[in-house]
N, C-alpha and C positions, 0 to 999 in steps of 0.2 A: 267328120270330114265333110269340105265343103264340097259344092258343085263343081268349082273350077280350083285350079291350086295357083300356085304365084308363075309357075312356069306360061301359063293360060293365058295369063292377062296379055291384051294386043301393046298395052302401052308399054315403052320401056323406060319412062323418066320418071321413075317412080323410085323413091330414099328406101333402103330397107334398113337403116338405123335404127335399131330400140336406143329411146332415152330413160334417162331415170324417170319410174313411174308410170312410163307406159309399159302395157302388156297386148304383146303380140298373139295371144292366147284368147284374149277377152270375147265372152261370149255371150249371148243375150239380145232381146228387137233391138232393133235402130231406137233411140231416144233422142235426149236434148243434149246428148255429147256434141264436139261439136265436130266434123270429117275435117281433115286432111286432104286433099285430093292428091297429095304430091307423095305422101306414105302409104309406101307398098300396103302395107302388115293391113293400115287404114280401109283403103280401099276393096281388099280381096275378103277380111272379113264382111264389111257393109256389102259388097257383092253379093258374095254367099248368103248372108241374113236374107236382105230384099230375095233373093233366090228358091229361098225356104220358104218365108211368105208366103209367095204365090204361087208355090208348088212347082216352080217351072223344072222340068224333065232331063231339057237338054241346055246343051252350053252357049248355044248361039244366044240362047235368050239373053244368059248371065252377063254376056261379054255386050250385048244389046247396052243394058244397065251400063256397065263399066263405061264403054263409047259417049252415052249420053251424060252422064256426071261429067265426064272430061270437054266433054264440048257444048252439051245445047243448056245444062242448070245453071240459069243464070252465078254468076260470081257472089251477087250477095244473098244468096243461102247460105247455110252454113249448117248448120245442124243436121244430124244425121235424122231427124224426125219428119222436116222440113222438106230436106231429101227426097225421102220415100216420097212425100205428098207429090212433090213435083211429081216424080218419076211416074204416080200411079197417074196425076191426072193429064201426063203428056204422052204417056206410052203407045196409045195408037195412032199419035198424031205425030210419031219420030219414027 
């Protein structure tokens, strides 16, 4: 179980659709998949992963993350690898 659940997330324009071939379940680091920022299922896992990462405790942090992918990681990243990088080298500067 993650840090935060789907009820947690501040954003609410978020698809929770599974389509054929995705798995809402999937589990494992951030890689060279590439995010979604608009699927729930997307977003709350790579939350929770980056979450786990860095060991962070409480919720404010995770929903930190969720805020900054939706608003300051530029549009052309894309990869949930990429992602992280951002997020690690912009994190005290957000």
């Amino acid at each position: 179980m993650g840090l935060i659940t789907k009820n947690e997330l501040v954003y609410t324009d978020y698809s929770w659709t599974v389509l054929n071939g995705d798995n809402p379940k999937i589990t494992g680091a951030p890689d060279s998949t590439l995010l979604n920022r608009s699927e729930g299922y997307e977003m709350l896992y790579f939350v929770n992963a980056f979450s786990e990462i860095h060991n962070f405790k409480n919720k404010v942090s995770a929903l930190k993350a969720e805020r900054l992918i939706k608003e300051k990681v530029p549009a052309n990243i894309h990869s949930q690898e990429n992602i992280k990088l951002w997020l690690e080298q912009n994190w005290s500067e957000n």
